[in-house]
C-alpha positions as a printed NumPy array, in Angstrom:
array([[ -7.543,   5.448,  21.206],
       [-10.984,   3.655,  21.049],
       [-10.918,  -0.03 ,  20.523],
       [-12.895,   0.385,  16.677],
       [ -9.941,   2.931,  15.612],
       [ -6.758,   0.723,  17.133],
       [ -8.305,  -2.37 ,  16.198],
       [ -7.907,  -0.926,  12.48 ],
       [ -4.926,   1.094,  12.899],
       [ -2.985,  -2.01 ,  14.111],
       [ -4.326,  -4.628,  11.288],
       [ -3.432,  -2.067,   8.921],
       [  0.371,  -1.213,  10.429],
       [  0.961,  -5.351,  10.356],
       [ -0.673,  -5.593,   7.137],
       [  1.822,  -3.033,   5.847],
       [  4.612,  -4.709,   7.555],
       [  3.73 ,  -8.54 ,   6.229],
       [  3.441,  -6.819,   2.374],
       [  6.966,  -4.686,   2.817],
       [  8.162,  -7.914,   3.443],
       [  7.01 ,  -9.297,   0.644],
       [  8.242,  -6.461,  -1.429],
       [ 11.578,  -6.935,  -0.032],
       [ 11.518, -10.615,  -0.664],
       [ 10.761,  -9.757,  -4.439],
       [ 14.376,  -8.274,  -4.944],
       [ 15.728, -11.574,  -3.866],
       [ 13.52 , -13.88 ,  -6.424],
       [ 10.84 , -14.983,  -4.37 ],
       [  7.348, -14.253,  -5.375],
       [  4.817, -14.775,  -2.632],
       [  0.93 , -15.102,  -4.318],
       [ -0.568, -15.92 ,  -0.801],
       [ -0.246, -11.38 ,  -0.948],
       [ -3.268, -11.725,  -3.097],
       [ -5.339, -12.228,   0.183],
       [ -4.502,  -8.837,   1.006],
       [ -5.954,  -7.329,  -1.818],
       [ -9.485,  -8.515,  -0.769],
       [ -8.822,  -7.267,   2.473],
       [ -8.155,  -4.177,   1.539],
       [-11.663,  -4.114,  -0.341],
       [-13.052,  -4.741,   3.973],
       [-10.344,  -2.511,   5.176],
       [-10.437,   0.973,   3.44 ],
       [-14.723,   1.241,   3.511],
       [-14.196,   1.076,   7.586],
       [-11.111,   3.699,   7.577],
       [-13.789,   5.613,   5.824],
       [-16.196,   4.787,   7.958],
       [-13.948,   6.079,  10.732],
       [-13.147,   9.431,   8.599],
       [-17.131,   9.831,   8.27 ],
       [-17.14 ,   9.767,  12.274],
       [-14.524,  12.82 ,  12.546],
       [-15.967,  16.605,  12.478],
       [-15.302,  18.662,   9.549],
       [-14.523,  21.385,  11.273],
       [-11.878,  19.399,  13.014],
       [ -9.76 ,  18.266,  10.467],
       [ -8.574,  21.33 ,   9.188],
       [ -8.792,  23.3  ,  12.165],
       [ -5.307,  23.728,  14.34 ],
       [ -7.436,  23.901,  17.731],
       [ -8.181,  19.906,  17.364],
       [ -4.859,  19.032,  17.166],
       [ -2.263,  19.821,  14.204],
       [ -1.348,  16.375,  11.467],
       [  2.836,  16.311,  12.17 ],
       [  4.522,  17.435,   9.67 ],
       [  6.291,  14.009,   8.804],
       [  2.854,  12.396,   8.384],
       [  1.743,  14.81 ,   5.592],
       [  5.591,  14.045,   3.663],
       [  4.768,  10.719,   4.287],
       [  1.714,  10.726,   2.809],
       [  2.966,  12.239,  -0.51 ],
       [  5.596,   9.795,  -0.618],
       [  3.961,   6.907,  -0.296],
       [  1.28 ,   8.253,  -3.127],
       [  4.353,   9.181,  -4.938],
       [  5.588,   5.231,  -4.498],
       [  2.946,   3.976,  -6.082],
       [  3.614,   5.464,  -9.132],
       [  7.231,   4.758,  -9.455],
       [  6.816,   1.764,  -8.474],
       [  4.34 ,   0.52 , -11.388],
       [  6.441,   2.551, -13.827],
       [  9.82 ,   1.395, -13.166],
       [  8.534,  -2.404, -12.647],
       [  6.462,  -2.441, -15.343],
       [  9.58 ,  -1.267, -17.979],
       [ 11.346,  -4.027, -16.564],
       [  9.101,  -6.442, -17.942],
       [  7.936,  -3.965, -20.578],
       [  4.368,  -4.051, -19.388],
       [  4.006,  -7.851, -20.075],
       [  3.112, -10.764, -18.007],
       [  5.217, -13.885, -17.906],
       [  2.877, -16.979, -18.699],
       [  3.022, -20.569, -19.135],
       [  1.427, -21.572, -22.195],
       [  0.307, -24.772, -22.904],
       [  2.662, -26.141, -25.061],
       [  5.027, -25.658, -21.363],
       [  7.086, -22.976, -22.952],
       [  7.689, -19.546, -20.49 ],
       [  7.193, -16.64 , -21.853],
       [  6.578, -12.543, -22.237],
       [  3.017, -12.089, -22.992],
       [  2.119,  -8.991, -23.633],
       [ -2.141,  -8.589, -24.892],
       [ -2.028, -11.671, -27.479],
       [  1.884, -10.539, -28.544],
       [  4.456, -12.844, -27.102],
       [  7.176, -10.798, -26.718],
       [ 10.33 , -13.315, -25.555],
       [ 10.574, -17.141, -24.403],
       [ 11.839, -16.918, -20.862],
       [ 13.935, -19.309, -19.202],
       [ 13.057, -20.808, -15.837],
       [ 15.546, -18.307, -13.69 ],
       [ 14.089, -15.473, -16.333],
       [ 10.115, -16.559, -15.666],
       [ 11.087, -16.643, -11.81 ],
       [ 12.419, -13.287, -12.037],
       [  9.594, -11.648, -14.12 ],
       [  7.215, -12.984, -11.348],
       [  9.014, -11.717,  -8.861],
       [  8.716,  -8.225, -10.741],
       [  4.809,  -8.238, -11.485],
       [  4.395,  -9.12 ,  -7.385],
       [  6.603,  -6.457,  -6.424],
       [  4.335,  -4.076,  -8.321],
       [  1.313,  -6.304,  -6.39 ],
       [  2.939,  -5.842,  -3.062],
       [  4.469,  -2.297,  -3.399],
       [  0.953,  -0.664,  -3.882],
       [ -0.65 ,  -2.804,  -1.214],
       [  1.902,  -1.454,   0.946],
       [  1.111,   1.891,  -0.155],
       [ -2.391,   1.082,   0.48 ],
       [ -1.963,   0.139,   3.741],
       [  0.288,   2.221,   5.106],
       [ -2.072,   5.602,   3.774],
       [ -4.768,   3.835,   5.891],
       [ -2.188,   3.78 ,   8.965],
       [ -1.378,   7.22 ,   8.945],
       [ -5.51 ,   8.143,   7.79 ],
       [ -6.136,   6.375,  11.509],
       [ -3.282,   8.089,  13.027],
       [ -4.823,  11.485,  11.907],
       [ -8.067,  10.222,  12.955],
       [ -6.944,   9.996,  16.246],
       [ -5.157,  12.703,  16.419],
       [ -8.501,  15.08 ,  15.295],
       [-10.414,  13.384,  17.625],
       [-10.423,  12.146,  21.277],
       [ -8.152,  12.866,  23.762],
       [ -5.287,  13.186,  21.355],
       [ -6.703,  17.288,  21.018],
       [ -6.013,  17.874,  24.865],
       [ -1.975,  17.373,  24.254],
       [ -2.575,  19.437,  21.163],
       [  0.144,  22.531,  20.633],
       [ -1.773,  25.168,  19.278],
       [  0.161,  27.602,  17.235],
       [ -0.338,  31.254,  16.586],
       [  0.035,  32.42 ,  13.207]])
């Protein structure tokens, strides 16, 4: 693999690995804003996987004589796009599309456009944090982890990868 593509390919496999673990933290409590980095990064990341999809021959990527996508990469693919939306659906009804806030007056609450919906205690604030970041994290690691498997397929329409290539008959 050249150095451009698995220079990308492995910051975006550990960036999806540091935000799943931020997702996963979010089902104990713990909401983690230093994930908001990632979202920049993402705006630097995804205009190079381009870059690198720009770079691959049309006629390669659907041809099977450049070397076929695997089968679980293409599932993948669809479930991760699939994740992110369930993932904003079913978080957001569990804070019924609100944000928790703390207004000035040091009451937690629901806030929903100008409508506060509920005062929140402290556990109940902590836990409707950790909700809005899991919808945060949860697309960034859908974000991240399409870009692995773009570079993957890169790769794999490209480069050496074709000469290991099984080419079926139909």
């Amino acid at each position: 693999m050249p150095a451009p593509l698995r220079i990308l390919y492995l910051i975006s496999l550990l960036s999806t690995i540091i935000c799943g673990s931020v997702y996963i933290a979010t089902f104990f409590g713990y909401a983690d804003l230093s994930v908001i980095w990632f979202v920049l990064f993402l705006f630097i990341l995804w205009p190079m996987v381009v870059w690198q999809w720009r770079r691959v021959p049309r006629c390669n990527l659907v041809s099977e004589i450049f070397g076929q996508v695997p089968l679980w990469m293409k599932i993948t693919t669809v479930a991760l796009i699939l994740f992110i939306f369930i993932n904003y659906l079913v978080n957001s009804s569990l804070i019924y599309g609100a944000q928790p806030i703390k207004l000035d007056d040091e009451r937690l609450v629901l806030r929903k456009g100008e409508l506060i919906l509920r005062v929140l205690t402290p556990g109940e604030y902590a836990w409707a944090q950790a909700v809005q970041m899991r919808i945060l994290a949860g697309h960034l690691v859908a974000f991240y982890g399409l870009a692995v498997i773009a570079l993957r397929a890169f790769w794999i329409k490209t480069g050496p990868a074709m000469a290991d290539a099984k080419v079926t008959g139909n």
